[in-house]
N, C-alpha and C positions, 0 to 999 in steps of 0.2 A: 506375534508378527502379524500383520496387517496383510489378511490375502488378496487384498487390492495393489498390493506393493509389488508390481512384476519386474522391478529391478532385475538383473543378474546378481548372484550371488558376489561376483565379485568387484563390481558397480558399487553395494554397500556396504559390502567392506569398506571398501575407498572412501567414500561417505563419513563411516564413522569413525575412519582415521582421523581426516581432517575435522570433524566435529571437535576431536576430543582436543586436538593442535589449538583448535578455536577456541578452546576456555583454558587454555595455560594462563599463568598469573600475569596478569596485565590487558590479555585477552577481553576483558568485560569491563575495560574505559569507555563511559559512553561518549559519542560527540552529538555536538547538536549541530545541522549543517539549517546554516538562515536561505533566505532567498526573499527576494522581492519583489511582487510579480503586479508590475503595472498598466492599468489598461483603461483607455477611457469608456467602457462599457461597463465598469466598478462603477455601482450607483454613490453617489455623496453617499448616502446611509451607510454606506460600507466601506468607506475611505479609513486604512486601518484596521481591516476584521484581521483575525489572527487565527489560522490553524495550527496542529500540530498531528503531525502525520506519523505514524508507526507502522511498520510490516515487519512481515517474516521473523514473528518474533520465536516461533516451534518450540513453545514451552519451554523457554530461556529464562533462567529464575537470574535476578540482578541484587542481589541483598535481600535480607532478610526481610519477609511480607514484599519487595519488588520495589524495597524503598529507595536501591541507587535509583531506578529509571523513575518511578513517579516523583523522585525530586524533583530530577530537569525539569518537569512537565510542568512542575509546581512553579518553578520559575519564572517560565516564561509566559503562566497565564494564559491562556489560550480562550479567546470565544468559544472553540469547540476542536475536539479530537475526533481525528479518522482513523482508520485500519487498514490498508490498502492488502489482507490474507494473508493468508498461513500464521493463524494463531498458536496452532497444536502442532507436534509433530507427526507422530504415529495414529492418535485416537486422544479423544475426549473421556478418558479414562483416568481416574486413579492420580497420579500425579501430577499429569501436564494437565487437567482438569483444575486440580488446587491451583498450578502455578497461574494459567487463565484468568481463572476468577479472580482470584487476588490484587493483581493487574487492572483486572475491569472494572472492581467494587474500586480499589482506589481513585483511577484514571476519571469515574463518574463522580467522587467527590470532588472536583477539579471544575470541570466541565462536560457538557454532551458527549456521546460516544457515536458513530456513526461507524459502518464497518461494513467489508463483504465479505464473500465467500476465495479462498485462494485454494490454489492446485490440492493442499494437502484437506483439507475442509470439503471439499467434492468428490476426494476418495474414501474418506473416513468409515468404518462401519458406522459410526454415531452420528453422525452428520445432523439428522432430525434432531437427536437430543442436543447437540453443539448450540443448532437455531435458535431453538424453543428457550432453550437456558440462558443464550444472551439475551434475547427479550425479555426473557423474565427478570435480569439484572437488569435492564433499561439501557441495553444498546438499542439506537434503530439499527436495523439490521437490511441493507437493502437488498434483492436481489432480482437484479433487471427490475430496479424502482428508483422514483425522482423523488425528491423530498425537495421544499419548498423554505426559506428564512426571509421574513419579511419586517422590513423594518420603516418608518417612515413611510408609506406608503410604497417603496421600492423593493424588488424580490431579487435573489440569484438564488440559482438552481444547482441541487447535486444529487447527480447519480450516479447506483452502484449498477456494477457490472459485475453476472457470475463469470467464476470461472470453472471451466470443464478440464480435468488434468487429460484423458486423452482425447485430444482436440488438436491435432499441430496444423501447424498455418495453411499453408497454399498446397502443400502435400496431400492434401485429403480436401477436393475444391467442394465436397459436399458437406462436410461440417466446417469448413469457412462460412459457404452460406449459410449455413444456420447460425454462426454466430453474428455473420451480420446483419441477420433476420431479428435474432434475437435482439441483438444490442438497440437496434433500430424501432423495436416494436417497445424499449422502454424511454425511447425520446420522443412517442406519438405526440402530433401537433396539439396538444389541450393546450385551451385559452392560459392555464396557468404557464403554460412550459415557453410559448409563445412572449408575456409578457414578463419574465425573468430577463433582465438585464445582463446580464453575465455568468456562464452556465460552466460546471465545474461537472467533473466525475472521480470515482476512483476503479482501476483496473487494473487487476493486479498483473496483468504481461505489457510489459513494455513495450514487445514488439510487434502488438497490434497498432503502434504509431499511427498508421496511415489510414488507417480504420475509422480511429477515433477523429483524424482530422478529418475526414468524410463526413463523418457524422456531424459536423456545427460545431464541434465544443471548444470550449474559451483555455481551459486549461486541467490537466489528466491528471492524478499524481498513482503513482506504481509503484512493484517493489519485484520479488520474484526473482532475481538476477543475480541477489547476495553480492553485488557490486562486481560481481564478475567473478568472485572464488577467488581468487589470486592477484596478488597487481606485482605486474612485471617488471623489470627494469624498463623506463621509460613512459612510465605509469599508462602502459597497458594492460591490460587487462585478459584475463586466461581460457573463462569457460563460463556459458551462463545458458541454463536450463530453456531451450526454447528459441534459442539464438546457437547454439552452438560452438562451437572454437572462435576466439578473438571477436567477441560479440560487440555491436555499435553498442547498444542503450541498458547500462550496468548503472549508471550514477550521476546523481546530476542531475539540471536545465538540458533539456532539448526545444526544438522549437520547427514546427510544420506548416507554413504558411503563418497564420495568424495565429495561432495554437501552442500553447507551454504545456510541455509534458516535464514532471518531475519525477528521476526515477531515485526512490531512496535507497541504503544498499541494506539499510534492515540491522535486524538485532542479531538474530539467532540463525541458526543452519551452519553447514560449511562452509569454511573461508580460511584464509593464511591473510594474515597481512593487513586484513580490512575490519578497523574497528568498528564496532555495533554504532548506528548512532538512529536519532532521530531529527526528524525534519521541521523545521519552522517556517510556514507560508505567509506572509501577510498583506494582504491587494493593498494597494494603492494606484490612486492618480493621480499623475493625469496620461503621461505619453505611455506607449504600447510596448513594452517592454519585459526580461525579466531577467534579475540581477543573482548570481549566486553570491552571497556575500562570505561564504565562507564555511568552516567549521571552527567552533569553542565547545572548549573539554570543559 
């Protein structure tokens, strides 16, 4: 047991009921949910990049070697894959370790890996070794860092944000600001960050929304939320880590001013109801826009 884990006993309970609810047969259909996010700040060079977005995968094994899920991925091609946390469940140990790598050695035959840190990853005993080890398999690995893609003489920008599991919002206004110190001190004004055309991040709590649209950015993608645990009759939504009962931002296009936040509902963790999927991004121009197109199984 993870002694960072200060749950109530009867809290994970509840957890791993629903855990196990989550992998009954049928349970690990993936979907892929498209989206298309248009904006005239997409340099031509990038008219058409393609990501593909994964979180909250908590050492979710999908077939054998993780071939259901690295198929889709295979499919749809990607310029490059992101991680939006919570790779591991409990620890970077032993078998959610194997299921990890497995995943990441594939996903990098594919395409680039890019990833942060999520709630479960910042409490880990192994945290350091989690880091070091995806480096060493050739994720870049941001934390509170921009990385830079430049093509045709034109750039966009993405950065990771950490996250801190206990950190809650506006309830504690002294580690609010530090996180907005923090987040803020990895979009410093350098000439690079400055002449990037259209600036992306990944973060894994969605409802730091307003944060991040403070911050300048063109467009967010998250995870963390498990789509909300439950979908209700009425296709609302039940309970999401950090939003609390009947939470806004579980899944989906959001949008804050000029700003797309994409929150995916993930693979693995707790859930009824809500199939694992992955996310498909693809910029395009020209108008300011962003489209959900849907999910395909």
């Amino acid at each position: 047991m993870n002694p960072k884990d200060t749950r109530s006993l009867a809290r994970r309970i509840l957890t791993r009921v629903v855990e196990l609810l989550s992998q009954m047969p049928g349970a690990d259909r993936i979907v892929v949910r498209r989206y298309q996010v248009r904006s005239q700040k997409i340099p031509c060079a990038f008219d058409g990049f393609t990501l593909v977005q994964i979180s909250d995968l908590h050492s979710r094994w999908f077939g054998e070697n993780q071939e259901k899920l690295l198929a889709k991925i295979r499919q749809i091609q990607p310029d490059l894959i992101v991680c939006s946390g919570d790779w591991i469940d409990l620890d970077y140990i032993k078998e959610e370790k194997e299921c990890v790598n497995t995943l990441v050695k594939g996903m990098l035959s594919i395409a680039p890996v890019y990833g942060i840190l999520g709630n479960h990853e910042a409490r880990a005993m192994h945290k350091s070794v989690f880091i070091h080890e995806m480096r060493e398999l050739g994720v870049t690995m941001l934390l509170n860092e921009t990385v830079y893609f430049m093509k045709d003489g034109e750039s966009i920008a993405l950065t990771g944000f950490v996250t801190s599991y206990h950190t809650p919002l506006r309830e504690n206004k002294t580690n609010y600001d530090a996180i907005c110190s923090a987040y803020a001190k990895a979009l410093e004004p350098e000439e690079l960050y400055q002449k990037a055309s259209y600036k992306m991040a990944l973060g894994h709590r969605p409802e730091l929304i307003d944060l991040y649209q403070k911050l300048g950015l063109d467009l967010v993608m998250a995870g963390h939320a498990h789509g909300g645990l439950m979908k209700l009759p009425g296709g609302r939504r039940l309970l999401a880590p950090g939003q609390g009962w009947f939470p806004k931002f579980t899944h989906g296009a959001y949008r804050k001013g000029h700003m797309a936040l994409i929150v995916s509902s993930g693979l693995g963790g707790p859930r009824i109801g809500i199939l694992p999927e992955i996310s498909l991004v693809r910029l395009t121009r020209p108008d300011t826009s962003i489209q959900d197109g849907g999910k395909t199984q």
